[in-house]
LUMLOLUM-780697 format. One record per residue (C-alpha): x, y, z. Coordinates in Angstrom, 1 decimal, decimal comma. Example, Ala and Ser with C-alpha at 12.3 -4.5 7.8 and 13.67 -1.06 7.14 Angstrom:
! LUMLOLUM-780697
c1  c2  c3
12,3  -4,5  7,8
13,7  -1,1  7,1
This chain:
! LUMLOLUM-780697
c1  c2  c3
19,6  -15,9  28,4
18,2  -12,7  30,6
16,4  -10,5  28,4
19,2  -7,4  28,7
21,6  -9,8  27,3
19,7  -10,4  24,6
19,8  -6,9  23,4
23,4  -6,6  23,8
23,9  -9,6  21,9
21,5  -8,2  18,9
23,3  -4,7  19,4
26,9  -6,0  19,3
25,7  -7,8  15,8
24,5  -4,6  14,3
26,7  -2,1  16,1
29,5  -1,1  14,1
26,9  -0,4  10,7
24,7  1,0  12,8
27,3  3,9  14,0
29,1  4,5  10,9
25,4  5,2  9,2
24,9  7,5  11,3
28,0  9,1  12,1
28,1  9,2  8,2
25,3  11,2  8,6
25,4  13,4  11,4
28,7  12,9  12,7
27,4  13,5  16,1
28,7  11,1  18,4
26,7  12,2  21,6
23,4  11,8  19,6
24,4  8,7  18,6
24,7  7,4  22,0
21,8  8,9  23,2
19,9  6,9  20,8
21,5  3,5  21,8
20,9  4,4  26,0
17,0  5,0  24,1
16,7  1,8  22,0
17,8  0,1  25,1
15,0  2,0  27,0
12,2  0,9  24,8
13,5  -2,9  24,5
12,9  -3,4  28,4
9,6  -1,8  28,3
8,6  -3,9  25,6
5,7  -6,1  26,9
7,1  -10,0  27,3
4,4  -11,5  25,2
6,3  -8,6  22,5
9,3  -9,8  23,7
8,1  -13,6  23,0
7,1  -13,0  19,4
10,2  -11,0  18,6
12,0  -14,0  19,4
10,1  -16,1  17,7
10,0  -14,4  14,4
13,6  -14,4  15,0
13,7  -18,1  15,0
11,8  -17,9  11,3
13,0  -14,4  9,8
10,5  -15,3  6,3
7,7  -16,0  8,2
5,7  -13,1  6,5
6,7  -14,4  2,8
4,4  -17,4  3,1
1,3  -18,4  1,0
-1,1  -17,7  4,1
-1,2  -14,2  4,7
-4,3  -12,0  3,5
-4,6  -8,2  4,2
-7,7  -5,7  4,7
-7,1  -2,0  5,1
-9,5  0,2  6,4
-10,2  3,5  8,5
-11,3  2,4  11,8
-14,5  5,0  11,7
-15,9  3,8  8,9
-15,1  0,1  9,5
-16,4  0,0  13,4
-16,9  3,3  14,6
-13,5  2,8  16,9
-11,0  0,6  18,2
-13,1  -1,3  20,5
-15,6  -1,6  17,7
-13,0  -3,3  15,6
-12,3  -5,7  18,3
-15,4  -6,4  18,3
-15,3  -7,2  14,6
-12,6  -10,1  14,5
-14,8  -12,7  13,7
-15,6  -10,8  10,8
-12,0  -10,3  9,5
-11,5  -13,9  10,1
-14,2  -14,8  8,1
-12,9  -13,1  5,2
-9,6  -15,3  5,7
-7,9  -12,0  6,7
-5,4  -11,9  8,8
-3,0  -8,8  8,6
-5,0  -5,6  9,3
-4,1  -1,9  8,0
-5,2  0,1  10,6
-5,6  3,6  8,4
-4,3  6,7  10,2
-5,4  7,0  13,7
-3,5  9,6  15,4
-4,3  12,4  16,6
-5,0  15,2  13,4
-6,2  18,5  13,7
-10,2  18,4  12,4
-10,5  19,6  8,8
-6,6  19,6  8,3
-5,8  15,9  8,2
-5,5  15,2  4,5
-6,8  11,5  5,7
-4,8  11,3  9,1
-1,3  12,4  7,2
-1,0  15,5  9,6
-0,1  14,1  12,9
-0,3  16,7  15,7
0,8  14,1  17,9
2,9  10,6  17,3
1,3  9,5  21,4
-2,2  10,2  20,7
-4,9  8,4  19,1
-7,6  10,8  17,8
-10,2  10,9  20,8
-13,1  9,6  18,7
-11,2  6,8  17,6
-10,2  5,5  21,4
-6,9  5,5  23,6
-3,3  3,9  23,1
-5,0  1,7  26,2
-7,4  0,7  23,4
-5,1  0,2  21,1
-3,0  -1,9  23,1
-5,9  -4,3  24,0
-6,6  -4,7  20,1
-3,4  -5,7  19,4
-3,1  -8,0  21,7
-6,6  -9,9  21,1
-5,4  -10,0  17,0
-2,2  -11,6  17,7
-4,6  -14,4  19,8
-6,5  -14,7  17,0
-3,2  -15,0  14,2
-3,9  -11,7  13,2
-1,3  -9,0  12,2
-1,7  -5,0  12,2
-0,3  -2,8  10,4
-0,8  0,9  11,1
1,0  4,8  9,1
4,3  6,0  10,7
3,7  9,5  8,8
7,6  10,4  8,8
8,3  12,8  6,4
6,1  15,8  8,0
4,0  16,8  10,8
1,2  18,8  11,5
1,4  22,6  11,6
-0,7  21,6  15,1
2,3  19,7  16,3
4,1  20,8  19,2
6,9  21,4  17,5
5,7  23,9  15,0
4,1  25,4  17,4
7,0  26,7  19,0
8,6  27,1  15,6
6,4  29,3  14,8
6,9  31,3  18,0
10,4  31,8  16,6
12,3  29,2  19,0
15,4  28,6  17,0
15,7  25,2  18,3
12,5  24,0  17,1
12,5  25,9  13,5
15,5  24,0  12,9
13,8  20,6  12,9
11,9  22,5  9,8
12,8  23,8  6,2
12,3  28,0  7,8
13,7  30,9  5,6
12,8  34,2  6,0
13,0  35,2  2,4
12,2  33,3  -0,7
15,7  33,6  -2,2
16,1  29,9  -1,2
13,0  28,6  -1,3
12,9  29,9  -5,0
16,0  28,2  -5,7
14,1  24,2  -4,6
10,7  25,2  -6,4
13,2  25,3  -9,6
13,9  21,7  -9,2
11,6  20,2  -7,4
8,1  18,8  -8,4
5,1  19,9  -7,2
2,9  17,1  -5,4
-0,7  18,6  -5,9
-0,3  21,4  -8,6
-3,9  22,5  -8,4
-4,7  21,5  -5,0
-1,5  22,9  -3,4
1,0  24,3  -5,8
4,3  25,1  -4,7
6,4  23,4  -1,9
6,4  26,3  0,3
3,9  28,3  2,3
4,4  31,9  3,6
3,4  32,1  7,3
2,2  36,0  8,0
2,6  35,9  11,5
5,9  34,4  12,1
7,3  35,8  8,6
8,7  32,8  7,6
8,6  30,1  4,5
8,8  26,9  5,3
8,4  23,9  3,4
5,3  22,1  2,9
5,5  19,5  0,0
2,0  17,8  0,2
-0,2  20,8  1,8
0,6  24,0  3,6
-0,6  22,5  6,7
2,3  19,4  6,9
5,2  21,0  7,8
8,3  18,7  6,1
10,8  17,2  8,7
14,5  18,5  8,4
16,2  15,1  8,6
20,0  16,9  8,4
19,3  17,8  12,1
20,1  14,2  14,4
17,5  15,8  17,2
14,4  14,7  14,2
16,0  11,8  13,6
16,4  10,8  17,3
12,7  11,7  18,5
11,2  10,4  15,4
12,8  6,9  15,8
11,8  7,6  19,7
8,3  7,6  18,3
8,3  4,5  16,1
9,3  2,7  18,8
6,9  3,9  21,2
3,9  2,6  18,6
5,8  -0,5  18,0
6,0  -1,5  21,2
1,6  -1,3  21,6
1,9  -4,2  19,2
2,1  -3,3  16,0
3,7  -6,0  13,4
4,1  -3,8  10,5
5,2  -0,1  10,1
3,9  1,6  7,0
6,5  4,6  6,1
4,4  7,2  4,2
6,3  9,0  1,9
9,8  7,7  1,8
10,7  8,7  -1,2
10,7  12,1  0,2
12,1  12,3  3,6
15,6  13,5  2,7
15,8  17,5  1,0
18,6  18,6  -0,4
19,1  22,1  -2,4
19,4  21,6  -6,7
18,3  18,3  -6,2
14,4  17,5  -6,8
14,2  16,3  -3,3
13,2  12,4  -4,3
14,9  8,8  -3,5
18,2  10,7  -2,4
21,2  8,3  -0,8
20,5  9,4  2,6
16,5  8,6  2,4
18,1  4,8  1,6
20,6  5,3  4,3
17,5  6,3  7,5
15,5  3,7  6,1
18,3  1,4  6,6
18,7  2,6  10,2
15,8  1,7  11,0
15,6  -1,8  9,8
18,5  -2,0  11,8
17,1  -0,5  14,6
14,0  -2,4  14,4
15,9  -5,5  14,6
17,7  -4,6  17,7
14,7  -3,3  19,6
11,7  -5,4  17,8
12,9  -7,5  15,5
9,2  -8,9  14,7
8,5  -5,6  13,3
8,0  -5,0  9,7
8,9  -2,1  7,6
6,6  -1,6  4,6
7,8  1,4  2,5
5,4  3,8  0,3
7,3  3,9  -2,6
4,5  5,4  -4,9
6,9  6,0  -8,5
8,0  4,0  -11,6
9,5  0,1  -11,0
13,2  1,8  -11,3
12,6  4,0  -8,2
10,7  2,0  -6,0
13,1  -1,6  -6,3
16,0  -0,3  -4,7
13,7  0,6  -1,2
14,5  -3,2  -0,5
18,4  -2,0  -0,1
19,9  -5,5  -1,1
19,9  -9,0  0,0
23,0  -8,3  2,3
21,3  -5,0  3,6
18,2  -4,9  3,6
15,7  -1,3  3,8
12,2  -2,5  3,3
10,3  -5,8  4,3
7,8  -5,3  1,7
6,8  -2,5  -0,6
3,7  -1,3  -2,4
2,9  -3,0  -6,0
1,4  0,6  -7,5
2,4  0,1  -10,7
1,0  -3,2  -11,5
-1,9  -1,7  -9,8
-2,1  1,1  -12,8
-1,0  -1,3  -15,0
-3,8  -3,7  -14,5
-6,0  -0,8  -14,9
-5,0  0,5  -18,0
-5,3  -3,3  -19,1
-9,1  -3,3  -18,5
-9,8  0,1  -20,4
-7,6  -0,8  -23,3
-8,8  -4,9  -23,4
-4,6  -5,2  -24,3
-2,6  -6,8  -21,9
0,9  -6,5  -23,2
2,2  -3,5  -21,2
0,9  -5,6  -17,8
2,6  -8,4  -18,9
5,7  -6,7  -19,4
5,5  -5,4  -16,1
5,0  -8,6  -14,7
8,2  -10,1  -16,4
10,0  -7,3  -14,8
8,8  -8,5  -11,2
9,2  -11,9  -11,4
13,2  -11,0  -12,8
13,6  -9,9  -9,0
15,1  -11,7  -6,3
12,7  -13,5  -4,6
13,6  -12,1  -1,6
11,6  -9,0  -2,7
8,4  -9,0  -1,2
5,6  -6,6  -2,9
2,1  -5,6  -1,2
-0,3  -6,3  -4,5
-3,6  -4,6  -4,7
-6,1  -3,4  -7,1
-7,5  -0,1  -4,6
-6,7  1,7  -1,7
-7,5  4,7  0,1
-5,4  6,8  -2,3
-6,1  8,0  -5,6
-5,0  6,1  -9,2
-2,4  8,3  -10,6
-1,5  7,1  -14,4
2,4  6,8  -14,5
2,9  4,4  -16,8
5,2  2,9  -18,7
5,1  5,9  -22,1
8,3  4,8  -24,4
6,8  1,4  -24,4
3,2  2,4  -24,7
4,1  5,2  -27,8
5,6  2,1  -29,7
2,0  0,7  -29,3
0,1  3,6  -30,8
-0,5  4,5  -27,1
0,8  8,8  -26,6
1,1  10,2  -23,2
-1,4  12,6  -22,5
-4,3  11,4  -25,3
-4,0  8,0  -23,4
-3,8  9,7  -19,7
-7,2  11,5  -20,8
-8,8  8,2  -21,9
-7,8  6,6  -19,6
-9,6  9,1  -17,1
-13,0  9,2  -19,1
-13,0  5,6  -19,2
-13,5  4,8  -15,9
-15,8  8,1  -15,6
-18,4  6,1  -18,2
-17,3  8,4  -21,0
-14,8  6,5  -23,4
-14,7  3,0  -24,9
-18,0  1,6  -24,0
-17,4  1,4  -20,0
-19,3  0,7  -16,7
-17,0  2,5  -14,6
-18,3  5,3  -12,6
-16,0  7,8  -10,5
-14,2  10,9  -10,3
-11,4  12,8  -11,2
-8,5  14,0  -8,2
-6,3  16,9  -8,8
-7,5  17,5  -12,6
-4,4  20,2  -14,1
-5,5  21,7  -16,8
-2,5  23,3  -17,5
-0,7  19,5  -18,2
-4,1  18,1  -18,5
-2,7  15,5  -16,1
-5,1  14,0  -13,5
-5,6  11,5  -11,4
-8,8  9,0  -10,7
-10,8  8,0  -8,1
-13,4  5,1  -7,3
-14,2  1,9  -5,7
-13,4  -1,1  -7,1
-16,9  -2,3  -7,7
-17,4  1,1  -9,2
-14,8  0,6  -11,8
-16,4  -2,8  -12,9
-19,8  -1,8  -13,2
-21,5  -3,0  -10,3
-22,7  0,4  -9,3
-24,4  1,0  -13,3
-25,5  -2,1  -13,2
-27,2  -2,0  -10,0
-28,3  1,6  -10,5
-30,1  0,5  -14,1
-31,4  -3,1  -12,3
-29,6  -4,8  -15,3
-29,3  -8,4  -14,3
-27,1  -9,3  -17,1
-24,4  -6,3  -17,0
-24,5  -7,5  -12,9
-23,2  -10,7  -14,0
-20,5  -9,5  -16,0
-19,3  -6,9  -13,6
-19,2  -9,2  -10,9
-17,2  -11,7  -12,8
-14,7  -8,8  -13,9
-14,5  -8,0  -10,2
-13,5  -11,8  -9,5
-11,3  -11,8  -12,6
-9,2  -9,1  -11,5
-9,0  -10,1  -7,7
-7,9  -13,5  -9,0
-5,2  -12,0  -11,4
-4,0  -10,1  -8,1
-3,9  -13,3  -6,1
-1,6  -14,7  -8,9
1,3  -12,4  -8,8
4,4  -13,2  -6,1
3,4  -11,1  -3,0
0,9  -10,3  -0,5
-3,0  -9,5  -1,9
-4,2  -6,7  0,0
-8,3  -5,9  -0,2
-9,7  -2,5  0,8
-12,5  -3,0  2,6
-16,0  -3,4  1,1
-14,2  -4,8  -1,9
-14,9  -8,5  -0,7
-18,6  -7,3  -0,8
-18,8  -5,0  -3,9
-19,6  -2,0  -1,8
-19,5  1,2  -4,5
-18,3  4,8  -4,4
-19,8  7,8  -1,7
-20,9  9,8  -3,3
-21,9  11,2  0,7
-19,1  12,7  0,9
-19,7  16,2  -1,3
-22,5  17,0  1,5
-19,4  16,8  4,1
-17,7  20,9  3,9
-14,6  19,3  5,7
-14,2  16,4  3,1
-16,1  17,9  -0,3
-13,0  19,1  -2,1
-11,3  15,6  -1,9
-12,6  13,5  -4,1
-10,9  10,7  -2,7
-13,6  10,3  0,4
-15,6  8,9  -3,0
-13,9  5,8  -2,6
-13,5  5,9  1,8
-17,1  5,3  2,4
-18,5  3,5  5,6
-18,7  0,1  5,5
-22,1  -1,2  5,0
-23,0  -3,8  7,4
-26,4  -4,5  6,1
-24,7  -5,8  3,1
-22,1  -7,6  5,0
-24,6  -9,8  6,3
-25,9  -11,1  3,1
-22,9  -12,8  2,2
-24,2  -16,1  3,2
-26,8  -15,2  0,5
-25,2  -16,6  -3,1
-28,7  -14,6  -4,8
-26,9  -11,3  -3,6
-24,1  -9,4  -5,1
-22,3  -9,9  -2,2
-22,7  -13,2  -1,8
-21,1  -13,8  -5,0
-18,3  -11,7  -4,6
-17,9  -12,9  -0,7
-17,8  -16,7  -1,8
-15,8  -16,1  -5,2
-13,5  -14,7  -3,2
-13,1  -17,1  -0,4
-12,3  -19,9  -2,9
-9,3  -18,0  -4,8
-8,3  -17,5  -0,8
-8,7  -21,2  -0,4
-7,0  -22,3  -3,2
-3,9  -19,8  -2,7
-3,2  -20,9  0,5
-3,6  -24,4  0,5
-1,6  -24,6  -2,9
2,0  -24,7  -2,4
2,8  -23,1  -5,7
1,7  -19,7  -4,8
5,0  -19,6  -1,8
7,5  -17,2  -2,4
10,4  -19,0  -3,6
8,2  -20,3  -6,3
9,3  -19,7  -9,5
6,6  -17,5  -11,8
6,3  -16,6  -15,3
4,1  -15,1  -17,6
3,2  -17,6  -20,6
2,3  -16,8  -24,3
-1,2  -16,6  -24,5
-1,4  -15,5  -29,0
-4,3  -13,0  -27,4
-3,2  -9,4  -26,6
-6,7  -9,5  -24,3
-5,9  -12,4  -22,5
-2,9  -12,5  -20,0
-1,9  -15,4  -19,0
0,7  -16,5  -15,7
2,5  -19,8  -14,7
3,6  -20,6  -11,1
5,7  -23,4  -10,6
7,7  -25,3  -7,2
8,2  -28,5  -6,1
7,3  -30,4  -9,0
3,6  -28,8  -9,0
2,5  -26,5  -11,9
-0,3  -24,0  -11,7
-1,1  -21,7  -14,7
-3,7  -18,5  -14,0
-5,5  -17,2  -17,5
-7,3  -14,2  -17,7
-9,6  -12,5  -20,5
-9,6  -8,8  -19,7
-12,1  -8,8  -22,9
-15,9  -8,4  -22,6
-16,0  -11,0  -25,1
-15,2  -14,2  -25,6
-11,6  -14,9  -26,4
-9,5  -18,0  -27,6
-5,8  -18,6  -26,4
-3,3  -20,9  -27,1
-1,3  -21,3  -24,3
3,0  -22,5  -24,6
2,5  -24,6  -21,1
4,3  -27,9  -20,6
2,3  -30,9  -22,1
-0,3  -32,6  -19,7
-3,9  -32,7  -18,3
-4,7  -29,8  -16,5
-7,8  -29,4  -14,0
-9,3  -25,9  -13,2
-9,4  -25,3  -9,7
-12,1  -22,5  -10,2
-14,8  -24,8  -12,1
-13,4  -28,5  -11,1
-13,3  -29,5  -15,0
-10,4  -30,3  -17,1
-9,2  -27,9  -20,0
-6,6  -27,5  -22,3
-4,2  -25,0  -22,5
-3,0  -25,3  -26,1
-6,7  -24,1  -26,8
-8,4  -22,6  -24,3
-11,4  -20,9  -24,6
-12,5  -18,2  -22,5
-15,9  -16,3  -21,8
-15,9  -12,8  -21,4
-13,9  -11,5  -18,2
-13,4  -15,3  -17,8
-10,4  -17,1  -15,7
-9,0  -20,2  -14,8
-6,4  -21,7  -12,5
-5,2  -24,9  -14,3
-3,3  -27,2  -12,2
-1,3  -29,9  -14,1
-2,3  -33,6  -12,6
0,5  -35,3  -11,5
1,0  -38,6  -13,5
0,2  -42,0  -11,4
């Protein structure tokens, strides 16, 4: 079949949703075929090796909901100085059995007004210091030689103030202040800040910013210096879906979409998970499967279970490949200041009551901060209030509450709700930074076996494990970063440190921190991917463990049984597990144990596989 017949067949498929979504819209049927004549554009200038793997993925649409994918995120300064220094670094990422990269934002940001790489000036342009799309292009390709999948931020809900648009916006071209939120009073903006939240309340209160020269508002929900998107207008929608093609076709697999709760505003609403934010997302999944059908969308859904489940759409029509698992993230947490697992383990019930067609993103840190939204009504029922909790939590993992390790820092402290969020590295949070600060041998062990515990609890759940890099070597916070006037007053560069290489290369060394973490590491990698329980369509449960500190989950397909237990306690715990009879071999120690009384040393876990009788 000749590749323009291709398209057409794919479009034909998908054409009739496609135009009543966005004639629903933006009833605009000029725009509408502007973007088809465009899709069509970008298809044939899709590279044919592109053009090769869209067809293959085609061929095996669940490809990316096997047992054998492993991410790493990281920014590409602080991993390899640049693009061609992460190429460089391959072997690397393959030898930490990685092989789906998150490329952290690259494009081009104005210096000192970033916020991380969220304020793209320009969706073309990498940032000069980091390389070229030419660069980018070449890492792409040598990854997928290698088996290796990238991932990189389509930042769609804002730009930069720097962007070329706002530039002319704010020169008063009506054309281009209409792809904004502009008001020349504040008799409407007033009228939004009534009901909707405020991102950063102490950082950057308010969801507007007055511009003195142009004597405008205009809305700005995360800082003044992103400039929200007016999605209502079908020019934004074209040139940003222009834009996420571009970038998919240099060889990206997966598509992060920051912020998409947000992306549609709407007035007396409070501007979160509105039908039309569902309805672009679903556009571009059908978009994506015209154009580049290999490309994933992964949606930033950072809210309560409720909010962020329906970003799949449904098993007929789909949104989102995959989303982020934040609130098992917090959940897991809150589990190892409290020692109490029951609030994690009703989290996991709720996840494993999904279709299995759902496909979460599980991790324990990331760049981002850890904000505490948990789940309250159930926690008040166990002696557990709102904010008393939210402010133990937050001097626990500072190393002032409940006998903790955890060093860090607190992000966007309000003392007016005395809400705040925390950040830190993972190795922080378990104590390998105290430990290794007061040369305690013994705390090291313990903290480096908490470290395992809770990677191996991650590795568990249905989904895809996600490390942030230095985590597979126990690499601690930055505390660099306060010397840094362009970085001091975000706390989050506390956890965004450089990667050390000097401690990368003692991973061979089982003496060394890292060497323990590196090789604990690569056997709970081994073991998921060569175990056929931990597939998708597996069926997972969490068992009845009789121990509130020990949580306890059973994985199950194909006649095979595998049952993970884990003793968020610093002390030695006893459960009796409700697991079908049998002899069960751990795959972590190689010695049988029993599950209807399992004993378990502090921040101990097992994976107990049941033997199959002769």
């Amino acid at each position: 079949m000749q590749t323009n017949q291709i398209f057409e067949k794919r479009l034909s498929c998908r054409h009739d949703e496609l135009r009543w979504l966005y004639m629903e819209l933006y009833g605009n049927p000029s725009m509408f075929a502007e973007l088809c004549d465009n899709m069509f554009q970008f298809y044939k200038e899709r590279r044919r090796e592109l053009k090769a793997r869209d067809s293959l993925r085609e061929t095996e649409p669940g490809w990316y909901k096997k047992n054998d994918l492993l991410g790493m995120m990281f920014y590409i300064d602080n991993f390899a100085q640049n693009l061609t220094g992460v190429e460089k670094k391959l072997d690397y990422i393959e030898q930490c059995s990685v092989n789906y990269i998150h490329l952290m934002p690259f494009l081009e940001t104005p210096d000192g007004r970033s916020d991380g790489g969220y304020a793209v000036s320009d969706f073309r342009t990498v940032k000069k210091e980091l390389g070229t799309m030419e660069d980018l292009e070449r890492l792409t390709f040598a990854c997928h030689k290698k088996g290796i999948h990238v991932c990189m931020d389509f930042v769609m809900n804002h730009t930069s103030e720097d962007h070329e648009w706002a530039k002319k916006a704010r020169q008063g071209d009506g054309e281009y202040m209409s792809r904004y939120f502009f008001y020349d009073n504040y008799e409407i903006p007033s009228q939004y800040e009534q009901t909707v939240p405020q991102v950063f309340p102490t950082t950057a209160p308010g969801n507007f910013t007055w511009l003195d020269d142009c004597r405008h508002y205009v809305m700005t929900s995360f800082y003044p210096y992103q400039w929200d998107l007016n999605y209502k207008n079908p020019r934004v929608f074209n040139e940003m879906i222009y834009n996420f093609l571009f970038l998919a076709n240099k060889g990206i697999d997966i598509i992060r979409l920051d912020a998409v709760p947000y992306i549609w505003k709407e007035l007396h609403t409070n501007c979160r998970n509105l039908p039309q934010a569902h309805t672009i997302v679903r556009l571009m999944r059908i978009i994506s499967e015209i154009v580049c059908p290999s490309v994933l969308l992964l949606g930033e859904v950072v809210m309560e279970p409720e909010k962020v489940v329906p970003y799949f759409g449904t098993v007929e029509k789909p949104e989102c490949h995959m989303l982020y698992n934040v609130t098992t993230m917090a959940a897991t947490w809150h589990t190892v200041a409290t020692r109490d697992v029951r609030l994690l383990k009703r989290q996991l019930d709720i996840l494993h009551s999904l279709p299995k067609e759902y496909i979460f993103l599980n991790y324990l840190r990331c760049h981002d901060d850890i904000g505490w939204g948990l789940d309250y009504p159930s926690l008040e029922k166990e002696g557990f209030a709102e904010i008393p909790h939210k402010q133990y939590l937050n001097d626990y993992f500072r190393g002032l509450a409940g006998n903790s390790v955890s060093r860090g820092e607190l992000y966007n402290d309000d003392p007016v709700t005395k809400d705040a969020r925390f950040c830190g590295a993972t190795a922080s949070m378990c104590g390998i930074e105290k430990a290794g600060f007061e040369q305690d041998d013994n705390a090291m062990a313990k903290a480096i076996q908490l470290d395992l515990m809770l990677h191996a609890c991650m590795f568990m759940q249905s989904g895809i494990p996600m490390l942030y890099s230095g985590d597979e070597i126990g690499q601690v916070n930055d505390y660099s970063y306060k010397e840094n006037p362009k970085k001091a007053g975000d706390s989050r560069y506390l956890h965004r440190g450089a990667m050390n290489w000097t401690l990368a290369n003692r991973i061979t060394d089982l003496n060394t921190v890292e060497g323990k973490l590196f090789h604990g590491l690569e056997l709970l990698e081994q073991i998921r991917k060569t175990e056929r329980v931990f597939c998708a369509e597996a069926d997972a449960r969490t068992v009845e463990t009789q121990n509130n500190a020990i949580l306890s989950i059973e994985r199950s397909y194909g006649g095979e049984t595998l049952i993970g237990a884990f003793n968020f306690s610093e002390d030695e715990k006893t459960a009796c597990l409700n697991a079908p009879d049998g002899i069960y071999t751990d795959l972590i120690s190689g010695g049988d144990k029993t599950p209807d009384c399992l004993r378990l040393m502090p921040y101990e876990f097992c994976y107990l596989k049941k033997r199959k009788l002769s």
